[in-house]
Biotite code that builds the C-alpha atoms (Angstrom):
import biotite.structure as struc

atoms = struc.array([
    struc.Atom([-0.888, -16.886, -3.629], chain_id="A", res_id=1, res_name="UNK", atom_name="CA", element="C"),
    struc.Atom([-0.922, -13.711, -2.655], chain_id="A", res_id=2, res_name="UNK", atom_name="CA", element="C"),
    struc.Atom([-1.569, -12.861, 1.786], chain_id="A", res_id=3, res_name="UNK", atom_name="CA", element="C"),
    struc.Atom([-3.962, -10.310, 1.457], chain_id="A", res_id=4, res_name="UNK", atom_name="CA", element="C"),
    struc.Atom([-6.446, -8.937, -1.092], chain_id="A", res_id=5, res_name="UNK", atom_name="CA", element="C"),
    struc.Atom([-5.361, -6.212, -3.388], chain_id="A", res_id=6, res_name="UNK", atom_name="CA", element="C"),
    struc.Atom([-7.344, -5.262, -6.663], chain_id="A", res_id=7, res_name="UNK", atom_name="CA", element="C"),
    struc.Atom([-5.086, -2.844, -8.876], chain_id="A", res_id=8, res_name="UNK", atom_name="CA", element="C"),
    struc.Atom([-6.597, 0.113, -10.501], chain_id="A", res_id=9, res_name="UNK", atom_name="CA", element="C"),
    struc.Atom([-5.556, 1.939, -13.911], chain_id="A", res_id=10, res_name="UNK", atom_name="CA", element="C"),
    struc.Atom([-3.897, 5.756, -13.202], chain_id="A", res_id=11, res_name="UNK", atom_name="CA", element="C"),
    struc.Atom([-1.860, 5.205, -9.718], chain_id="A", res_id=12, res_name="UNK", atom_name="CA", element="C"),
    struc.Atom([1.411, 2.797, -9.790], chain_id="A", res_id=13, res_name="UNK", atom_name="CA", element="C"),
    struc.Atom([1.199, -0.645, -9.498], chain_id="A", res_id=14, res_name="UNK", atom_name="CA", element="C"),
    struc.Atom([3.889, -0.770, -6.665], chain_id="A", res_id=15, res_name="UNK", atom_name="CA", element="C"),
    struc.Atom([2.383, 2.115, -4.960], chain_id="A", res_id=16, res_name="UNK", atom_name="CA", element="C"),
    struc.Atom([-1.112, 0.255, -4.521], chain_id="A", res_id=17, res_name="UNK", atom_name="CA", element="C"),
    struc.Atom([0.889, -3.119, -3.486], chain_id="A", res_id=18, res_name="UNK", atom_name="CA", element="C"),
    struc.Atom([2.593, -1.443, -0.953], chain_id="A", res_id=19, res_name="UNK", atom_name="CA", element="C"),
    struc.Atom([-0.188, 0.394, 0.309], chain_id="A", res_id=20, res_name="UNK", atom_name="CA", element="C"),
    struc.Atom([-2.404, -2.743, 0.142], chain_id="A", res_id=21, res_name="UNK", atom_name="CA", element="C"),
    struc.Atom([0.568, -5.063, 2.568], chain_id="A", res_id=22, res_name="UNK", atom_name="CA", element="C"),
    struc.Atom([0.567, -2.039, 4.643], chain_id="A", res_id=23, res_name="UNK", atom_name="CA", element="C"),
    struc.Atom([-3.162, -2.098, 5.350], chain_id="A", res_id=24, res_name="UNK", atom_name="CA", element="C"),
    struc.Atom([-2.834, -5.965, 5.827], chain_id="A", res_id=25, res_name="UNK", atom_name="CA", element="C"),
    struc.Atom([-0.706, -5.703, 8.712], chain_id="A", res_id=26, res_name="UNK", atom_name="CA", element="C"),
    struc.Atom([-2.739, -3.072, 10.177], chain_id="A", res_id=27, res_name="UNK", atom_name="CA", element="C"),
    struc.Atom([-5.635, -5.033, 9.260], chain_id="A", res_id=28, res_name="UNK", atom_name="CA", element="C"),
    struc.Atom([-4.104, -8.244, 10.925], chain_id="A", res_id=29, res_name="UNK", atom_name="CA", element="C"),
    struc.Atom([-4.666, -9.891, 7.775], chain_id="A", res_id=30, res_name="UNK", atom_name="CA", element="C"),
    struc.Atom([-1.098, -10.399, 7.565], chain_id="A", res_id=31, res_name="UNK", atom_name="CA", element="C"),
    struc.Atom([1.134, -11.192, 10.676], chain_id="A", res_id=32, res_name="UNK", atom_name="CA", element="C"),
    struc.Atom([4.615, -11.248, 11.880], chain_id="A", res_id=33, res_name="UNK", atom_name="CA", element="C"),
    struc.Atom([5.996, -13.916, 10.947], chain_id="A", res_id=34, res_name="UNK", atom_name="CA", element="C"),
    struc.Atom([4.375, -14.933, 7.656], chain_id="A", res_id=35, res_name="UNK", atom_name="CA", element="C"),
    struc.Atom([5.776, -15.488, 4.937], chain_id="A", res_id=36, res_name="UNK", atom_name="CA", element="C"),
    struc.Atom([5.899, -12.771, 1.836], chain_id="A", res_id=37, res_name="UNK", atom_name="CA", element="C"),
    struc.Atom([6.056, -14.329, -1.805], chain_id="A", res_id=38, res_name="UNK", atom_name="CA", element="C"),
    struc.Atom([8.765, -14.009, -3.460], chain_id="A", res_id=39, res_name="UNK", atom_name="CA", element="C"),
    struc.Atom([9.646, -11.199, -6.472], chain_id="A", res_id=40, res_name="UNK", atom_name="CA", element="C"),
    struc.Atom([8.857, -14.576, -8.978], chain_id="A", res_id=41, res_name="UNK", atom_name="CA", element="C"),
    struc.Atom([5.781, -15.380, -7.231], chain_id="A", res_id=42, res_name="UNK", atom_name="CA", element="C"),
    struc.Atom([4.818, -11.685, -6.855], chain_id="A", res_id=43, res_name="UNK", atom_name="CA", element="C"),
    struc.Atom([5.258, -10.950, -10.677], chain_id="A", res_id=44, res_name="UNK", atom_name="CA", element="C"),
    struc.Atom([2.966, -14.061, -11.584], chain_id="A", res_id=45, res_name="UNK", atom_name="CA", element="C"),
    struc.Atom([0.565, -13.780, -9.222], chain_id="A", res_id=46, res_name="UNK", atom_name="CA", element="C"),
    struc.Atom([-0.227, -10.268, -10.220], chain_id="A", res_id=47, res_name="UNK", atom_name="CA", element="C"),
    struc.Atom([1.092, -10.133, -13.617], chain_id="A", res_id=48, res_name="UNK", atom_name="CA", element="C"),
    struc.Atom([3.354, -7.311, -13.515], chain_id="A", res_id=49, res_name="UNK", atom_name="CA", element="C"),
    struc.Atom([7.005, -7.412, -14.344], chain_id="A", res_id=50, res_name="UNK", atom_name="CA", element="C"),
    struc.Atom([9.741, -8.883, -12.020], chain_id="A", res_id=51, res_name="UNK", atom_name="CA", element="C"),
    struc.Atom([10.907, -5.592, -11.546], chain_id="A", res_id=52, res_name="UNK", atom_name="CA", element="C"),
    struc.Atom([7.990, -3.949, -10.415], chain_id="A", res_id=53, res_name="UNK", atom_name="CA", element="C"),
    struc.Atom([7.854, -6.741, -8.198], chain_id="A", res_id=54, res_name="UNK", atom_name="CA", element="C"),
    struc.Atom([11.718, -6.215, -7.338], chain_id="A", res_id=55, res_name="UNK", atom_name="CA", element="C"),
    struc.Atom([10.579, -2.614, -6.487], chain_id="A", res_id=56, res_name="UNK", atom_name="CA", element="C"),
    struc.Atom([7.668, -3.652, -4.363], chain_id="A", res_id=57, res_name="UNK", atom_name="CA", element="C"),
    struc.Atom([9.557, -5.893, -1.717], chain_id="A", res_id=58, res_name="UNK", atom_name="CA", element="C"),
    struc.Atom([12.441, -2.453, -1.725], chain_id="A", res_id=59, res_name="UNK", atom_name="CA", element="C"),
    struc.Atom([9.754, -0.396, -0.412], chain_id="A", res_id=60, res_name="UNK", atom_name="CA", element="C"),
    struc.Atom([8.546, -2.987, 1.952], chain_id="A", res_id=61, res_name="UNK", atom_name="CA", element="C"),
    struc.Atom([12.098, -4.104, 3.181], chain_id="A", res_id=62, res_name="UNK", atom_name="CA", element="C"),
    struc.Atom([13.031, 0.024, 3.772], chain_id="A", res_id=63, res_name="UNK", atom_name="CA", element="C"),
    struc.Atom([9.684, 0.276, 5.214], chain_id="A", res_id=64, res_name="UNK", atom_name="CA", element="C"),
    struc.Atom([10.840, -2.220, 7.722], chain_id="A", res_id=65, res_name="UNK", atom_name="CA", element="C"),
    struc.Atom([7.931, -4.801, 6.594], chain_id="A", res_id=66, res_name="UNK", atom_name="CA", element="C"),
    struc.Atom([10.329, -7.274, 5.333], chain_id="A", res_id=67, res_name="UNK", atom_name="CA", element="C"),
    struc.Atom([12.905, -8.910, 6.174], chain_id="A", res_id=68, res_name="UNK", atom_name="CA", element="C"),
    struc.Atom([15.148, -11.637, 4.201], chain_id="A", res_id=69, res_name="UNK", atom_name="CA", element="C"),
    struc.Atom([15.836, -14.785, 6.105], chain_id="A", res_id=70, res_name="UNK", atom_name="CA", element="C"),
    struc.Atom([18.102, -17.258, 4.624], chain_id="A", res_id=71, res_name="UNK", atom_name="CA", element="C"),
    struc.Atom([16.871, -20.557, 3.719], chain_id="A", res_id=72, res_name="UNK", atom_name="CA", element="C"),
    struc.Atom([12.675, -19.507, 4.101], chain_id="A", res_id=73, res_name="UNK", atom_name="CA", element="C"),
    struc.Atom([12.742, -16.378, 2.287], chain_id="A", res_id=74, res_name="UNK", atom_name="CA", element="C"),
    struc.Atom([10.917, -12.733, 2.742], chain_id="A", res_id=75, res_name="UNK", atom_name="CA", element="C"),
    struc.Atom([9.060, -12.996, 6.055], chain_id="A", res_id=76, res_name="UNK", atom_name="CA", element="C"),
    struc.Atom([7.235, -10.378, 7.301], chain_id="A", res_id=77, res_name="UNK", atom_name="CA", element="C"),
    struc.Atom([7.867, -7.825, 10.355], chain_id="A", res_id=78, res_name="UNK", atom_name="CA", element="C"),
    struc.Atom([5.691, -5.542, 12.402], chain_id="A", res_id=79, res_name="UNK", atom_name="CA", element="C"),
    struc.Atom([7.775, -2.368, 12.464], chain_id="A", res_id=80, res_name="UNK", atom_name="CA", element="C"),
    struc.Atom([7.197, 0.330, 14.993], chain_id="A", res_id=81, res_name="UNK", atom_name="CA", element="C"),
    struc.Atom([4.932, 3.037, 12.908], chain_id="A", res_id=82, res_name="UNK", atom_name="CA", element="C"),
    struc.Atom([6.386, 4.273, 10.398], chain_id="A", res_id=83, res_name="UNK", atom_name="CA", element="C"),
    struc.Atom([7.077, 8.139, 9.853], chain_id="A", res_id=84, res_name="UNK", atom_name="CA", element="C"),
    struc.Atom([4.405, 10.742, 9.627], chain_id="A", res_id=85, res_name="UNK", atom_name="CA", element="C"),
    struc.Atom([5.915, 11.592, 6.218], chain_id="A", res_id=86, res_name="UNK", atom_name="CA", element="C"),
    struc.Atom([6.457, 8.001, 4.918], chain_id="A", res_id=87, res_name="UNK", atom_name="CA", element="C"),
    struc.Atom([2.259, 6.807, 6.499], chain_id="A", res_id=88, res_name="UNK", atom_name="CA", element="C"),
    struc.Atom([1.503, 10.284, 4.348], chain_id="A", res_id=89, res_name="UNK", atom_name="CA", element="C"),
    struc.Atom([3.374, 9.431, 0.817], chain_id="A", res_id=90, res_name="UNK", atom_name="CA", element="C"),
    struc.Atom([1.471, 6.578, 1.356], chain_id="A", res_id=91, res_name="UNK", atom_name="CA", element="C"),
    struc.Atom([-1.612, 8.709, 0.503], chain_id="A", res_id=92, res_name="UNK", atom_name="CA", element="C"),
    struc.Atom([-0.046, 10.883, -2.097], chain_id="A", res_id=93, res_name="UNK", atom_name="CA", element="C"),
    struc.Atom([-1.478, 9.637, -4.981], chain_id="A", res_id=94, res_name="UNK", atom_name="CA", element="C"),
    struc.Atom([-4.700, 8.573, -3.910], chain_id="A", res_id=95, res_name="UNK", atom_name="CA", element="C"),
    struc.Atom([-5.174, 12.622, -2.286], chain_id="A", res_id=96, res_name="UNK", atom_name="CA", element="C"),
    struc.Atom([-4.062, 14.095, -5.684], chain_id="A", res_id=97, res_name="UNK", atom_name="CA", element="C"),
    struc.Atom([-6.801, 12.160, -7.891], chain_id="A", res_id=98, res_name="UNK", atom_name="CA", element="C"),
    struc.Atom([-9.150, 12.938, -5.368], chain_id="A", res_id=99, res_name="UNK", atom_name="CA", element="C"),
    struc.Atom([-8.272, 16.424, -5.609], chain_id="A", res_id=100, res_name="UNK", atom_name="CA", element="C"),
    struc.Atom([-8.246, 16.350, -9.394], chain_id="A", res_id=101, res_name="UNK", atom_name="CA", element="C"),
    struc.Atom([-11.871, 14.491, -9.276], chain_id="A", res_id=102, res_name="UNK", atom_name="CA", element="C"),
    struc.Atom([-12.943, 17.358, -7.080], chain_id="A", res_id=103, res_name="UNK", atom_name="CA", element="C"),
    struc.Atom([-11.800, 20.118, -8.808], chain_id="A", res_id=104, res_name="UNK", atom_name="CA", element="C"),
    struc.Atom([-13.255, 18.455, -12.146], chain_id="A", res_id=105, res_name="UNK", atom_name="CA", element="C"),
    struc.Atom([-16.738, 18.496, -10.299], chain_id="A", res_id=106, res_name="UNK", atom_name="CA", element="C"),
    struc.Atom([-15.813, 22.506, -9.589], chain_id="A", res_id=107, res_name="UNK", atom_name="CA", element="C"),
    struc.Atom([-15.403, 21.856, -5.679], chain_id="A", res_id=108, res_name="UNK", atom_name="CA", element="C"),
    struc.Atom([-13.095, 23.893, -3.352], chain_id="A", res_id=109, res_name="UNK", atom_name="CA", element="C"),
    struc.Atom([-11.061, 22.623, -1.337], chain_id="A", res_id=110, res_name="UNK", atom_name="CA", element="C"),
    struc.Atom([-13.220, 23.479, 2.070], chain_id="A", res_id=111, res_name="UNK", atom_name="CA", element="C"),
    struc.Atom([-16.102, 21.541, 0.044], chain_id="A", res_id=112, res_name="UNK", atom_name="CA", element="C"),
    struc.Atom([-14.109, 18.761, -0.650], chain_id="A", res_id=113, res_name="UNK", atom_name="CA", element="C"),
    struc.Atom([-12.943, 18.465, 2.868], chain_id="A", res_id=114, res_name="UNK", atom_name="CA", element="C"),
    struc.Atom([-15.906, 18.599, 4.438], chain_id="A", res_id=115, res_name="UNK", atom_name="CA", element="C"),
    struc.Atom([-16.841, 15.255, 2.575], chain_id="A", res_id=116, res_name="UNK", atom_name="CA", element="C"),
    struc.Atom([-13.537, 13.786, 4.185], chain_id="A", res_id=117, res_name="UNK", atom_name="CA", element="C"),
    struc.Atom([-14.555, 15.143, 7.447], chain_id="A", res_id=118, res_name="UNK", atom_name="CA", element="C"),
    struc.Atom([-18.127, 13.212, 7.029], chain_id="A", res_id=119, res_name="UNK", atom_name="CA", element="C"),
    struc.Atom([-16.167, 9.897, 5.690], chain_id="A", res_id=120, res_name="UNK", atom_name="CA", element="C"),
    struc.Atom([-13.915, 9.795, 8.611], chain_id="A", res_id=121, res_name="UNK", atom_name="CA", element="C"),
    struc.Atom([-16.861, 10.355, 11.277], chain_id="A", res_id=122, res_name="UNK", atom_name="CA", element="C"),
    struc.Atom([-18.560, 6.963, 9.327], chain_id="A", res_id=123, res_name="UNK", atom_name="CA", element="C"),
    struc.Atom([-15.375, 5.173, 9.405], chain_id="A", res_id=124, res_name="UNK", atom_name="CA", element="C"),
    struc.Atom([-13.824, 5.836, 13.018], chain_id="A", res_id=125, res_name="UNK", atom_name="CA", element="C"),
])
C-alpha cells in the first residue's frame, strides 16, 4: 500500500507525478522520517506501471535525498534539508508548461495568466 495519496493523470510522466506526490507527503507530514517506502515490486503493483518506472521513481527519490536503503528493512524514508531552488522548480516543470499551453489555447498572455496565479496563491497561503 502505497504512504500517501497520488492519483496519476494522462499527458505528464508517471515518475514525475510520483515523485512530486512523495515530495508533497513529506511536506505535508503525511509521510515521516523514518517510514518505510515500498519497494520497486510493490511500487509497480500498487500503481500498475512497469518495474522500471518504478526503478526510476525511488532514483529520483534516493538523489533527492528522500530515500535511503537500509539493509535488512528496505527503502526508508529521510527528511533532507530543502532541496535546490532548481531541483523544488523542475519539480514544477511540467505542470507550468501545460498550464501555459492551456492558457495560451484560451488566447491568454502571460501577465493574464499570472495574475490568476497571483489570486491562487493569495487563497492558498
Amino acid at each position: 500500500m502505497l504512504p500517501f495519496l497520488l492519483k496519476l493523470r494522462d499527458g505528464e510522466p508517471v515518475s514525475d507525478q510520483i515523485v512530486r506526490a512523495a515530495h508533497r507527503a513529506l511536506a505535508s507530514g503525511e509521510l515521516r522520517e523514518g517510514d518505510l517506502f515500498p519497494s520497486v515490486r510493490a511500487l509497480a503493483q500498487e500503481l500498475k506501471i512497469s518495474p522500471t518506472t518504478a526503478h526510476k521513481v525511488m532514483q529520483q527519490l534516493k538523489e533527492l535525498g528522500f530515500l535511503i536503503s537500509r539493509p535488512g528493512v528496505g527503502m526508508v524514508v529521510r527528511a533532507p534539508s530543502l532541496p535546490p531552488l532548481a531541483q523544488r522548480l523542475a519539480l514544477l516543470e511540467s505542470s507550468a508548461r501545460r498550464f501555459l499551453d492551456e492558457a495560451r489555447d484560451l488566447h491568454l498572455s502571460l501577465d493574464e495568466a499570472t495574475v490568476l496565479l497571483r489570486q491562487l496563491g493569495d487563497d492558498h497561503p
